[in-house]
C-alpha positions as CSV (number, residue, x, y, z in Angstrom):
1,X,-30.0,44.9,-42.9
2,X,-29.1,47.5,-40.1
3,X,-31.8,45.7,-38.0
4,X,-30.7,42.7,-38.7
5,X,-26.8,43.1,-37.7
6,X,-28.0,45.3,-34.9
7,X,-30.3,41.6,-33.9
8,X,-27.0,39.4,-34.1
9,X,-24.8,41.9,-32.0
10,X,-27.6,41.8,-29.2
11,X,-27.7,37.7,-29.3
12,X,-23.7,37.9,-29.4
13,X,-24.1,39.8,-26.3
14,X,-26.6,38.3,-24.2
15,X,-24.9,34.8,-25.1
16,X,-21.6,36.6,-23.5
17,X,-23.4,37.5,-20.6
18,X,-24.9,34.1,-20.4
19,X,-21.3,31.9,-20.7
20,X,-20.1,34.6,-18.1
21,X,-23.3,34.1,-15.3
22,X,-22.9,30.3,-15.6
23,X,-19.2,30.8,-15.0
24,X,-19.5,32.7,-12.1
25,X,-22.8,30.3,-10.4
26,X,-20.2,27.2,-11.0
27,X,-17.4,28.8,-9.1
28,X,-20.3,29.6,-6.0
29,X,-21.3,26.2,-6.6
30,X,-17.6,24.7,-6.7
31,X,-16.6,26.1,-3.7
32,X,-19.9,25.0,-1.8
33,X,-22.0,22.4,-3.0
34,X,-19.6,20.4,-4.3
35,X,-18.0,20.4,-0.1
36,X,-21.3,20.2,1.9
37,X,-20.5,15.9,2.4
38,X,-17.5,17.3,4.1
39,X,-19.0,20.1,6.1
40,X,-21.9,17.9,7.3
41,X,-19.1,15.6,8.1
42,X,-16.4,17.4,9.6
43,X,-18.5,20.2,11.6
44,X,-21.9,18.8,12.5
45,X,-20.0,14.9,12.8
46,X,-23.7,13.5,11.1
47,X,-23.7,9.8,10.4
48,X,-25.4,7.3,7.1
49,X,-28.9,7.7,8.0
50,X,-28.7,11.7,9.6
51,X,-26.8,12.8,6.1
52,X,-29.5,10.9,4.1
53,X,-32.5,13.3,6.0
54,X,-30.3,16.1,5.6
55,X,-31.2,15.9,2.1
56,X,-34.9,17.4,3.3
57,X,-34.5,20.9,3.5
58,X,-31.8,20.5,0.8
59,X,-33.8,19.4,-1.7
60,X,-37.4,20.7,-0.2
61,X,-37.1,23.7,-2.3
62,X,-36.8,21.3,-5.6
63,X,-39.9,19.9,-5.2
64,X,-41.4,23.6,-4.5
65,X,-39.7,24.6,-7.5
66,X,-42.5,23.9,-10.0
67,X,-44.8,26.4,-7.8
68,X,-42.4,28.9,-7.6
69,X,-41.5,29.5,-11.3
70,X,-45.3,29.4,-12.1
71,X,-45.8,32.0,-9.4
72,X,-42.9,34.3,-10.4
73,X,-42.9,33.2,-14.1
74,X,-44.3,37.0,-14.7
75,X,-40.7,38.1,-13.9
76,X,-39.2,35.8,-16.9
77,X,-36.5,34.0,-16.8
78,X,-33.7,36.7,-16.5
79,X,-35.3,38.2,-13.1
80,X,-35.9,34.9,-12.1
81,X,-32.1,34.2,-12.5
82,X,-31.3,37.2,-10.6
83,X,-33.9,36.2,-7.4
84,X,-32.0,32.5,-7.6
85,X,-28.8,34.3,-7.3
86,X,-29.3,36.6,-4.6
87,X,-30.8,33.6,-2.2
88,X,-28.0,31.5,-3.1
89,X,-25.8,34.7,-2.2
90,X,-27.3,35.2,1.5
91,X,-27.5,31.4,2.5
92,X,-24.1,31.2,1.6
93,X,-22.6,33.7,3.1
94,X,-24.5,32.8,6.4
95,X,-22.7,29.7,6.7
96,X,-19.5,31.2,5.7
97,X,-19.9,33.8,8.7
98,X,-20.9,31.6,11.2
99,X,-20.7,28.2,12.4
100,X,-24.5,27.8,13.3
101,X,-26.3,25.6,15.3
102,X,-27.6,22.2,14.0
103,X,-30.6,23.4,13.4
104,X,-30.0,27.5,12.0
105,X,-27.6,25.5,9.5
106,X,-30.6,23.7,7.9
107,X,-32.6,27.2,7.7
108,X,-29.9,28.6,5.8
109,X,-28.8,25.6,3.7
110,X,-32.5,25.6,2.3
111,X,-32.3,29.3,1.9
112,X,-28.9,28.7,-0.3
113,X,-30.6,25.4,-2.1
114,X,-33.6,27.3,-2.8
115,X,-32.0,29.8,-5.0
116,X,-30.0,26.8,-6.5
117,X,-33.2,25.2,-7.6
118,X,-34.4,28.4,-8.6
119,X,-31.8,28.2,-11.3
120,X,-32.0,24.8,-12.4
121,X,-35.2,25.3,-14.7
122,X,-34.1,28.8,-15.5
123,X,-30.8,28.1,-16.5
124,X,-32.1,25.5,-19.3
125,X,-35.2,27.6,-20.4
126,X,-32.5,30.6,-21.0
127,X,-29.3,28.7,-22.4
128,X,-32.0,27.3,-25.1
129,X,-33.7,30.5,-25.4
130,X,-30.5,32.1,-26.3
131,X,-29.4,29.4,-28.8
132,X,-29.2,29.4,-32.4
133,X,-32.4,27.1,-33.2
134,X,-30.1,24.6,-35.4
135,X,-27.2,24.9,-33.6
136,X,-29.3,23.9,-30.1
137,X,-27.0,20.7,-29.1
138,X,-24.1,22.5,-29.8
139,X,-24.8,25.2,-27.6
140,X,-26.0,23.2,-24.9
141,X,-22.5,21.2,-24.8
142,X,-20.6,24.1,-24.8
143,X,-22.7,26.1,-22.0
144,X,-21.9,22.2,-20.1
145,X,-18.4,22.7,-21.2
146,X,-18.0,26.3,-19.5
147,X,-19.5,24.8,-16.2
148,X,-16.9,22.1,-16.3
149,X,-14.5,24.1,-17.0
150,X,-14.9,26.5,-14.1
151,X,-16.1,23.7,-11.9
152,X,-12.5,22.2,-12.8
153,X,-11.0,25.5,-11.7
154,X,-13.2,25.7,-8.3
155,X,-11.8,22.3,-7.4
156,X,-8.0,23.1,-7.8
157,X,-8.9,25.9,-5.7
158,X,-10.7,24.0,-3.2
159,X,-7.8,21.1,-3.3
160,X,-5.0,23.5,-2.7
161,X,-7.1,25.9,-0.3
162,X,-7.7,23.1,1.8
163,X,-4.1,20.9,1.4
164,X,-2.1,24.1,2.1
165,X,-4.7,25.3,5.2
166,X,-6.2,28.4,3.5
167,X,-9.7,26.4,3.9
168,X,-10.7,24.9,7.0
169,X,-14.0,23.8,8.7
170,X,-12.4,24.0,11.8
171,X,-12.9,27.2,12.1
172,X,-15.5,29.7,12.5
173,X,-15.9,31.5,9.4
174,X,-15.7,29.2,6.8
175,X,-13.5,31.0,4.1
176,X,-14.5,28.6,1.0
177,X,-18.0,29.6,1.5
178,X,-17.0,33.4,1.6
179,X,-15.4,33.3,-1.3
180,X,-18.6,31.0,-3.1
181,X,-20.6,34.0,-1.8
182,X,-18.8,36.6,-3.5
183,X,-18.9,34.6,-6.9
184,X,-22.9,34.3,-6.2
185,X,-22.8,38.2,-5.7
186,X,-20.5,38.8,-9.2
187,X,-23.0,36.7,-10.6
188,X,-25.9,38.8,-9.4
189,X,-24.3,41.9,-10.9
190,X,-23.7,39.9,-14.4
191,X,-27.6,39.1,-13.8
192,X,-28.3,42.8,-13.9
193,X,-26.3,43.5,-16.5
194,X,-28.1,40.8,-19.0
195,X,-31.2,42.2,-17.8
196,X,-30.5,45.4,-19.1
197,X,-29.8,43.9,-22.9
198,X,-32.3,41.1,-22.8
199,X,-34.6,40.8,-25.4
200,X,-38.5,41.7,-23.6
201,X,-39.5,37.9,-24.0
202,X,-36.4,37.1,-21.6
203,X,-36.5,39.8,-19.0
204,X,-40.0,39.7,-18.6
205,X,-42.3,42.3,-16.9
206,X,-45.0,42.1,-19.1
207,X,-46.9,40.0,-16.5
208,X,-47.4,37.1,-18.6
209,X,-48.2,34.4,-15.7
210,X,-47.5,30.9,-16.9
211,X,-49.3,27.8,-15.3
212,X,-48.2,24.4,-14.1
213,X,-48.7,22.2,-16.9
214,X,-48.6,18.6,-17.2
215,X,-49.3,16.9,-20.5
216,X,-49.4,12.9,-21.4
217,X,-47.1,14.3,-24.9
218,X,-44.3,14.7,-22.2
219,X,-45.0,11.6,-19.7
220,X,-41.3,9.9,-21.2
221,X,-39.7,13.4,-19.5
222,X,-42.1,12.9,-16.6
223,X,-40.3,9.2,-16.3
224,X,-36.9,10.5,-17.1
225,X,-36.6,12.9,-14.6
226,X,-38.2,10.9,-11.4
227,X,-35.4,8.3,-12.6
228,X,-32.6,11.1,-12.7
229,X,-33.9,12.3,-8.6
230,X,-33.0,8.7,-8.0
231,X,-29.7,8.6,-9.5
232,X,-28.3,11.8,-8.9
233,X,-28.8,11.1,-5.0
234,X,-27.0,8.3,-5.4
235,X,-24.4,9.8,-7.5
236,X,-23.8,13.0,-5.3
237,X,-24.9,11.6,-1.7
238,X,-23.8,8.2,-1.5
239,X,-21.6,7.7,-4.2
240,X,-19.3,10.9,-2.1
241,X,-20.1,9.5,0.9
242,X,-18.1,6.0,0.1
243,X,-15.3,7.9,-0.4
244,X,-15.7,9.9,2.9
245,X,-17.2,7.7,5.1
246,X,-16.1,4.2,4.1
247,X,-12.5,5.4,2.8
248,X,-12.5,8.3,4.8
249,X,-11.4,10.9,2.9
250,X,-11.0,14.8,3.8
251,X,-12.2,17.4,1.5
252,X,-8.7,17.6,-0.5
253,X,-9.7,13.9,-2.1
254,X,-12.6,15.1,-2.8
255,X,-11.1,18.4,-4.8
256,X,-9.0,15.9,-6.4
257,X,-11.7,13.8,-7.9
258,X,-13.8,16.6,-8.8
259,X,-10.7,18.6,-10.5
260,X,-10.4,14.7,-12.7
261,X,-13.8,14.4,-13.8
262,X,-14.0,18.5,-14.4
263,X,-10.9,18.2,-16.6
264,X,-12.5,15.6,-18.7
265,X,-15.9,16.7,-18.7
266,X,-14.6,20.1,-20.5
267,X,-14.3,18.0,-23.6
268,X,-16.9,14.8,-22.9
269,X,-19.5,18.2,-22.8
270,X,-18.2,19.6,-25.7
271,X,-18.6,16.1,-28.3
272,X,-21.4,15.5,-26.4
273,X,-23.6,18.5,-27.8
274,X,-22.3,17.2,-31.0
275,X,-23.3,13.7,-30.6
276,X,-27.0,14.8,-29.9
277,X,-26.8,16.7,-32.8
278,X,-25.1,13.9,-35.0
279,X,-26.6,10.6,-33.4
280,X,-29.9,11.9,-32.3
281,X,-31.9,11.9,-28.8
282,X,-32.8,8.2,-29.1
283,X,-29.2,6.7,-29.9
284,X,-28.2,9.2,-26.6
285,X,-31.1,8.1,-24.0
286,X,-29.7,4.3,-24.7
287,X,-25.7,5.4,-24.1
288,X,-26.9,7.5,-20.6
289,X,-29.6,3.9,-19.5
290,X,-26.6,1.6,-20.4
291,X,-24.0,3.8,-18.7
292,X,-25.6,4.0,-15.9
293,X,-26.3,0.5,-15.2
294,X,-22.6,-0.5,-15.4
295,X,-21.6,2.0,-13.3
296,X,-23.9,0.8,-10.7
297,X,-23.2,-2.6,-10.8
298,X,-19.4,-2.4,-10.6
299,X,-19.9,0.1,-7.6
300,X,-22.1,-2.0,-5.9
301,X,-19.6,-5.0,-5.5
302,X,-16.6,-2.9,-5.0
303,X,-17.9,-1.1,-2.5
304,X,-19.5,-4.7,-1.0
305,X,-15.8,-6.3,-1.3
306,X,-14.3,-3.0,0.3
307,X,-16.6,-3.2,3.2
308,X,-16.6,-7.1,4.0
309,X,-12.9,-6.9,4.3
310,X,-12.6,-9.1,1.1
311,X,-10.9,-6.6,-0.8
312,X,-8.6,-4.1,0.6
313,X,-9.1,-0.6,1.5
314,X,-6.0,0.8,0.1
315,X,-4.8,0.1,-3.5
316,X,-6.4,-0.6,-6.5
317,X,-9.8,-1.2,-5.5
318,X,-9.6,2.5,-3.7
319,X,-8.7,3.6,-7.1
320,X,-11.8,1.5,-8.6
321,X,-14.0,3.3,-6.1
322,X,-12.3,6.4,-7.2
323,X,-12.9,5.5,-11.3
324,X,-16.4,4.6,-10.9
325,X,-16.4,8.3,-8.7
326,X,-15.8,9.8,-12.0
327,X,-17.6,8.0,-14.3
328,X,-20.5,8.6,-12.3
329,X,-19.8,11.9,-13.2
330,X,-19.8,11.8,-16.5
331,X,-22.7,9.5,-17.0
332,X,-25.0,12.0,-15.2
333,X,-23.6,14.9,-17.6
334,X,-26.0,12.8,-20.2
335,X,-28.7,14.4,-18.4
336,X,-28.7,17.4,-20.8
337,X,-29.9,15.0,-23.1
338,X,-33.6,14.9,-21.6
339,X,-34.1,18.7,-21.6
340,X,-32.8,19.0,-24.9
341,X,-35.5,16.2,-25.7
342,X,-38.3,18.0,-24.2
343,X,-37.5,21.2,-26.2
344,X,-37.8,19.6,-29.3
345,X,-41.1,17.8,-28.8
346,X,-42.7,20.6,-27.3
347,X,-46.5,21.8,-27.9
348,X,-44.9,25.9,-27.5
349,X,-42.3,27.4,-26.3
350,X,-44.2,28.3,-22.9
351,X,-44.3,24.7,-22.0
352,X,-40.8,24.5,-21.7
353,X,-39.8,26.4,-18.5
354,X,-42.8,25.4,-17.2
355,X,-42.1,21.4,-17.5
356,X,-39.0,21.9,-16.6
357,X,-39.4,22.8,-13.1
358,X,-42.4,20.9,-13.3
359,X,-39.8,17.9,-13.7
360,X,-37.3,19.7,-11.1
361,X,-40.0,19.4,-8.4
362,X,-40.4,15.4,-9.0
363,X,-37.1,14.8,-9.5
364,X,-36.6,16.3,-5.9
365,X,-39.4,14.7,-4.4
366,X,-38.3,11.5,-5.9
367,X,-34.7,12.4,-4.5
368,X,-35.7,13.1,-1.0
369,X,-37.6,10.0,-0.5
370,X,-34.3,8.1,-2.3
371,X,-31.9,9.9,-0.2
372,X,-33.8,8.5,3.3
373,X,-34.6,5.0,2.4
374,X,-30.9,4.5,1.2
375,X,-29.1,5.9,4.0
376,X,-31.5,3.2,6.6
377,X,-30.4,0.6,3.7
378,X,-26.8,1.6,4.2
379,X,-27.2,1.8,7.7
380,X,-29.2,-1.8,7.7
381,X,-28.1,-3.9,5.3
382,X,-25.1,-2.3,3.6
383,X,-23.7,0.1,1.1
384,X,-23.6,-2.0,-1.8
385,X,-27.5,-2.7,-1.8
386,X,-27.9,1.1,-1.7
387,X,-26.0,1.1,-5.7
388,X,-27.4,-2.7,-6.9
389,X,-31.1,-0.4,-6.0
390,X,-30.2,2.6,-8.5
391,X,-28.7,-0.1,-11.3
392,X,-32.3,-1.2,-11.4
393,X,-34.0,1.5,-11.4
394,X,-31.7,2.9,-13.7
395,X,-33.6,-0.3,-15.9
396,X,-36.5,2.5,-16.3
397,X,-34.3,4.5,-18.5
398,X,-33.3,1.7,-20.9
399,X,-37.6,0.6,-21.1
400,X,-37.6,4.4,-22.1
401,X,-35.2,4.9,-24.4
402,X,-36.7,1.7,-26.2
403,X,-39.9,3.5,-26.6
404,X,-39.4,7.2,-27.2
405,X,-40.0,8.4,-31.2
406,X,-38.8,11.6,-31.0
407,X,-38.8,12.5,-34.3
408,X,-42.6,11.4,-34.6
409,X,-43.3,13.3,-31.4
410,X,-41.4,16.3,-32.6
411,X,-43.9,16.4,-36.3
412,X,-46.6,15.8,-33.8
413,X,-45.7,19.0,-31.8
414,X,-45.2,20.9,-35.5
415,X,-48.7,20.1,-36.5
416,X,-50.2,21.4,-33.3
417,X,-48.5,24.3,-33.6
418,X,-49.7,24.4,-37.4
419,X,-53.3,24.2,-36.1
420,X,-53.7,26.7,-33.6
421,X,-53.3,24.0,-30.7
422,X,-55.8,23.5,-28.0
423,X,-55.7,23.1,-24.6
424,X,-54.7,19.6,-23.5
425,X,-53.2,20.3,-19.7
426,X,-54.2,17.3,-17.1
């Protein structure tokens, strides 16, 4: 019984630590990622095609992602945490010091993205790891919930900071990215601190190596996630850069729109977890293929009408442009709903980190690739061909949803377990 209690304290404590590191990495992430558009923009003066390439070295480090975690997966995923947040830290704080040339910038925005992507994998592998097995969707939407939250926060503070001149990127150090950097370094303390309470499974050292691992059980996630690399490029490259470049919007619009779609994602993450949990994975993949595909669509021929002069670009179709801003938001929140997926129709519990960065690293190939081709199509035939592209690919989601079983794959993934399992690695 004294075990036992002892057990729940521990988990009571780690999951603190957890809500508080995710906390901390969405106020670093707030205050930077959500304002590179801007700073590309505003300091370096890059254009449509130049901002799509950008995405490179930005998202380079995604697609190296599934090497890395295999290589350093005999650190587990707490160290692993900690290494992400330190990079993030320094690249940061480089561009907060300094106002680099063209090129140095790039060097240490892949520095910064590196430990981002770092994260990404780890950050799901250890939220799940930490959760109560039958409470998993629950969980999940309130660890979203705490990141919206504090991402809510960071854009107030990024809104004011830049409306009342305590932010600027006209000048040398660039004091939004200082204080990112010091949340990165906060979070790098809270990283120590969980590794010194982490169960041995999490914290690692034991130099348990895992390998890259791709199965045919998992080729639905495989399709998922090369989708997603499309989608989120367009939701956080182009979809920004209409409001920047086509409306021309500073970063306090942007602050705006993120502090709106933060505000309601606090409690859209917080019923979604429940949904999952109520409505099941299937019923959710069709809601995240159907939202997307709207969302697409209406952007595509707002954002046609906006730039062919045949609608306005003040009024309501500005505010249209700015809906469809934030319900692009939300729909890719529904995200969560793939990983969640993957955990449950898993062959062991090794293959989950493992996949997931597998799927980090072709989502970002997929992304960089995306991000090029559509800022020539912007550049070359328009903006609006750039969103009708993503609502068809976005089809690929809704031919998915269709054929997942999830609950057949899931007894599948029991009895494999039940039999000792073989190994079935391509």
């Amino acid at each position: 019984m004294k075990k036992a209690l002892q057990n729940i304290g521990n988990r009571r404590t780690e999951l603190l630590l957890y809500f508080l590191l995710i906390a901390l990495v969405a106020l670093g992430n707030g205050l930077s990622d959500s304002i590179y558009s801007n700073y590309f923009k505003e300091v370096y003066q890059v254009d449509s095609v130049q901002r799509g390439f950008i995405e490179f070295p930005r998202e380079l480090p995604g697609v190296l992602c599934a090497l890395l975690v295999a290589a350093l997966s005999f650190l587990g995923d707490v160290r692993l945490s900690l290494l992400a947040q330190i990079l993030t830290c320094l690249g940061l704080a480089v561009l907060g010091l300094f106002t680099p040339a063209f090129g140095t910038m790039l060097v240490f925005l892949f520095i910064n993205s590196l430990g981002m992507h770092l994260f990404m994998p780890v950050q799901d592998s250890l939220g799940m790891s930490l959760a109560e097995p039958d409470q998993l969707g629950r969980r999940m939407g309130q660890f979203a919930s705490v990141r919206s939250a504090v991402g809510f926060a960071a854009a107030l503070l990024v809104f004011f900071g830049f409306r009342q001149g305590w932010f600027s990127f006209a000048t040398e150090r660039k004091g939004v990215f200082l204080l990112g950097a010091l949340f990165f370094a906060a979070a790098v303390a809270v990283n120590i601190w969980l590794l010194a309470k982490a169960k041995p499974g999490l914290s690692g050292g034991g130099g348990k190596r895992f390998h890259l691992v791709f199965r045919k059980e998992y080729k639905y996630y495989y399709l998922l996630t090369v989708l997603h690399g499309v989608q989120k490029q367009i939701a956080y490259v182009y979809g920004s850069w209409v409001i920047i470049d086509l409306l021309l919007k500073g970063a306090d619009v942007m602050a705006l729109l993120s502090i709106v779609s933060s505000f309601i994602c606090i409690f859209f993450l917080h019923y979604l977890g429940k949904w999952m949990d109520r409505f099941g994975i299937k019923r959710m993949m069709f809601a995240d293929a159907l939202s997307f595909i709207f969302v697409y669509v209406l952007y595509g021929f707002v954002v046609w009408g906006i730039a062919d002069g045949a609608l306005p670009s003040i009024g309501w179709p500005v505010f249209c442009v700015f809906a469809l801003f934030i319900l692009d938001r939300l729909s890719m929140q529904l995200n969560m709903v793939k990983a969640v997926y993957l955990k449950s129709i898993a062959l062991s519990e090794e293959d989950v980190v493992t996949t997931l960065s597998a799927g980090t690293s072709m989502d970002h190939v997929v992304a960089i690739v995306a991000a090029a081709i559509g800022g020539i199509i912007w550049a070359q035939w328009g903006s609006q061909w750039v969103f009708f592209m993503a609502a068809l690919i976005s089809v690929g989601n809704l031919i998915v949803a269709f054929r997942v079983k999830p609950e057949e794959e899931r007894a599948r993934a029991l009895a494999w377990r039940k039999a000792g399992g073989k190994d079935l690695s391509a």
